[in-house]
C-alpha positions as CSV (number, residue, x, y, z in Angstrom):
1,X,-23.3,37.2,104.7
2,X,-21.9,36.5,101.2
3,X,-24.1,37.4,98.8
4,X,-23.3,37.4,94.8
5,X,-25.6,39.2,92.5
6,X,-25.2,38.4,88.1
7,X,-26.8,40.4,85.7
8,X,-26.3,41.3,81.9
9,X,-27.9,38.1,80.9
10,X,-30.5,38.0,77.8
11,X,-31.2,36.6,74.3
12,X,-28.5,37.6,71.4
13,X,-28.5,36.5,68.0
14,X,-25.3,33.9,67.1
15,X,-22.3,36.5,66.9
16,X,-23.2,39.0,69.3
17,X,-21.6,39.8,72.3
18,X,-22.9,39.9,76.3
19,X,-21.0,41.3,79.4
20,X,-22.0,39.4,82.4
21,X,-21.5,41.0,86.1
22,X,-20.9,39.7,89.2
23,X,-20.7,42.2,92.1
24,X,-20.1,40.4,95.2
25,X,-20.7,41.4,99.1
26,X,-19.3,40.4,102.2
27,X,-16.3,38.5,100.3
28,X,-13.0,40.4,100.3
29,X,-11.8,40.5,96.4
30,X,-8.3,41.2,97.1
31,X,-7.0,37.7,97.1
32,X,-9.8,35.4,95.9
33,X,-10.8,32.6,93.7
34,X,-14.1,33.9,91.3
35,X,-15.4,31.6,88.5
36,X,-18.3,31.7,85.8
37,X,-19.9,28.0,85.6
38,X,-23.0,27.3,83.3
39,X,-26.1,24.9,83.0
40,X,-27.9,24.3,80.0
41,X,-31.2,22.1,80.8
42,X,-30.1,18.7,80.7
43,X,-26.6,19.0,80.7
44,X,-23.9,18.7,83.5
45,X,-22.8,21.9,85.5
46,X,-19.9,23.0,83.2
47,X,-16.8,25.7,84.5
48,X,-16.1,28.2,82.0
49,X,-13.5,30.5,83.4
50,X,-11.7,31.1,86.2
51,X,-9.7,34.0,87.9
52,X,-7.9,34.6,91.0
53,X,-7.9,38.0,91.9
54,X,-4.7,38.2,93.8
55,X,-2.6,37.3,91.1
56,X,-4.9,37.5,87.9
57,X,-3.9,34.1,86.6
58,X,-6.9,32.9,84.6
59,X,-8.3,29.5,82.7
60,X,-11.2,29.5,80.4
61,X,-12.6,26.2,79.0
62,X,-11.5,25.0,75.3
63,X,-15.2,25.7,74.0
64,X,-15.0,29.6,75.1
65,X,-11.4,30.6,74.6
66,X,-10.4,32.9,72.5
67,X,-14.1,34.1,72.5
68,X,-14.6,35.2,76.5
69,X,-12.9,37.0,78.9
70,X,-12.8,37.4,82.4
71,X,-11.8,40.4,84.6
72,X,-12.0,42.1,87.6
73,X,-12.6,45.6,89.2
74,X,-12.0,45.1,93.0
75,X,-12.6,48.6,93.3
76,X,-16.7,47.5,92.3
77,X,-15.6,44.1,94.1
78,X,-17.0,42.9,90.6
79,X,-16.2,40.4,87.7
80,X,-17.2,40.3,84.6
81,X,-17.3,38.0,81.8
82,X,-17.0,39.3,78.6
83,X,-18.6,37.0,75.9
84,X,-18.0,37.8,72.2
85,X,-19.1,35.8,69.2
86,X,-21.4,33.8,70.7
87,X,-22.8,30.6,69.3
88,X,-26.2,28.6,70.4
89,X,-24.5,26.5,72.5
90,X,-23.3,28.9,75.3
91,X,-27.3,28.7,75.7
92,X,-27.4,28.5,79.4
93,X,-28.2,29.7,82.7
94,X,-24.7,31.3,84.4
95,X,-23.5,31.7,87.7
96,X,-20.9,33.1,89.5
97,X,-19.4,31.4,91.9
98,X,-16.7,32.6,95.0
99,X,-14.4,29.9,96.9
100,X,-15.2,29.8,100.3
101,X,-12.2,28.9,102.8
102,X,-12.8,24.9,102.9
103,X,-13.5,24.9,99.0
104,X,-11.4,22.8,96.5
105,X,-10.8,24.6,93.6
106,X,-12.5,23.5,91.0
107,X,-15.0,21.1,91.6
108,X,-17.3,19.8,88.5
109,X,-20.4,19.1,90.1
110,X,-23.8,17.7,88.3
111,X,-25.7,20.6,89.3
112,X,-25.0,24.0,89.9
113,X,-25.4,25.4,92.8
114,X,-25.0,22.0,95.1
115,X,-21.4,22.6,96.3
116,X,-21.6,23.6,100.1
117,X,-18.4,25.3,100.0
118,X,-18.8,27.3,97.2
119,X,-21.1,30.5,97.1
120,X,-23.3,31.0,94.4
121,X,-25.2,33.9,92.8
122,X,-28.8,33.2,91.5
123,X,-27.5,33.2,87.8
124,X,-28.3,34.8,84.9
125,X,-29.9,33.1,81.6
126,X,-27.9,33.3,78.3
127,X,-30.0,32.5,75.0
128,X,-27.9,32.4,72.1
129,X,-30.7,32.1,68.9
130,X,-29.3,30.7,65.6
């Protein structure tokens, strides 16, 4: 059974910084395709970064680049999401999500959490107070 398990959520101040993890189990790291998606309350589910771990090719959405960063440590089979100078509109509940085998890469739907061939982790909740 996959299971994917974020933490390092919280509330920061605008300008601080957060590290999210995402430690994953029963998914093989070594070639796979790991992304961070967030949900604020009535707003669509919105990917923020990206990374495949075989090759370490990245995206990150136009609102968080140049202020996130993504990584890995297969060793920890864990990703992180590094978030630095954050604003009040990052203010939103993350997830991590692992491609499955049948999964298109990557989807944009409504809500998190609904796409069947994804696996998701619980989230985490980001509160960015101005």
């Amino acid at each position: 059974e996959v299971q994917l398990l974020e933490s390092g959520g919280g509330s920061v101040q605008t300008g601080e910084s957060l590290r999210l993890s995402c430690t994953i189990s029963g998914f093989t790291l070594t070639d796979a395709d790991i992304g961070w998606y967030r949900q604020a309350p009535g707003n669509k589910c919105e990917l923020v970064s990206n990374i495949n771990t075989g090759n370490g090719r990245t995206w990150y959405a136009n609102s968080v680049k140049g202020r996130f960063t993504i990584s890995q440590d297969n060793a920890k089979n864990t990703v992180y999401l590094q978030m630095n100078s954050l604003k009040p509109e990052d203010t939103a509940v993350y997830y991590c999500t692992v491609v499955a085998p049948r999964g298109h890469l990557w989807v944009s739907p409504k809500n998190c959490r609904t796409y069947e061939y994804y696996y998701w982790g619980q989230g985490t909740q980001v509160t960015v107070s101005s």
